[in-house]
matplotlib code that plots the C-alpha trace (Angstrom):
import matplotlib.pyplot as plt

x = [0.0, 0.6, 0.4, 2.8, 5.6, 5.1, 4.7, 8.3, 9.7, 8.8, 10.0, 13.6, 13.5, 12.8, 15.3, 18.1, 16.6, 17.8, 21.0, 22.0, 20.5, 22.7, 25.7, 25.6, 25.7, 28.6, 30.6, 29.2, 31.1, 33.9, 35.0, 34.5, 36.4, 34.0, 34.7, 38.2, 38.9, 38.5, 35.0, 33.4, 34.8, 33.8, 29.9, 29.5, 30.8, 27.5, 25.3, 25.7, 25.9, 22.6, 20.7, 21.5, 23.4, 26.6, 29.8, 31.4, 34.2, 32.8, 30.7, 33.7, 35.5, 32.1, 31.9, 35.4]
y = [0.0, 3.2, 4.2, 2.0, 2.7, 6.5, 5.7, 3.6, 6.4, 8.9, 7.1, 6.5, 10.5, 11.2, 8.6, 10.2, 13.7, 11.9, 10.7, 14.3, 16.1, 13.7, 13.9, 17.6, 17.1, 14.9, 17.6, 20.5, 18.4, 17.9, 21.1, 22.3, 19.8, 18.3, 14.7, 13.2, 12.5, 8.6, 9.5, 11.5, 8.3, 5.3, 7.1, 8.2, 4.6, 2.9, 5.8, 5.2, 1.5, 1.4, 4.0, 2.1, 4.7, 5.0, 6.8, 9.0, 7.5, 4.2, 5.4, 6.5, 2.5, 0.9, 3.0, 2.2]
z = [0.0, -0.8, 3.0, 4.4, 2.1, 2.8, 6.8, 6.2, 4.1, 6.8, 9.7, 8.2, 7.5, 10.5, 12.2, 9.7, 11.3, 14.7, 14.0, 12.6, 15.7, 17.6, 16.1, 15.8, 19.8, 19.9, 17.1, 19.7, 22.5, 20.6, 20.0, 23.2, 24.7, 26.7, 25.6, 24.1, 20.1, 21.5, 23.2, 20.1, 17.9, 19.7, 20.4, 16.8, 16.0, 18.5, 17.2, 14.0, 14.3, 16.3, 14.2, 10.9, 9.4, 7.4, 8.0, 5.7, 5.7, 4.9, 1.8, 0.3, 0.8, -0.7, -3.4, -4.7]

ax = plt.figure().add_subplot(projection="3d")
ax.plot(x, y, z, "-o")
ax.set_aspect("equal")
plt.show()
């Protein structure tokens, strides 16, 4: 149905919405040195492990 695909559509949207509210958080604690380079790595690692995402870094190694 037409519904569902646009209630699946819209909840990854709004998921992705999440993850970059999120990790504009960690960045925001990053540079004001409230957590370590090692901290802001390993959480955007689980954050974007759990939420399903991908990683920059690891778009650019798939696409090649």
């Amino acid at each position: 149905m037409v519904t569902d695909e646009f209630n699946t559509t819209d909840r990854k949207e709004k998921n992705h919405q999440l993850y970059l509210k999120q990790k504009a958080i960690l960045d925001a604690f990053l540079v004001r040195n409230a957590i370590s380079r090692k901290q802001y790595d390993k959480s955007l690692h689980d954050l974007t492990e759990k939420m399903g995402e991908t990683l920059p870094a690891e778009v650019s190694s798939e696409a090649v």
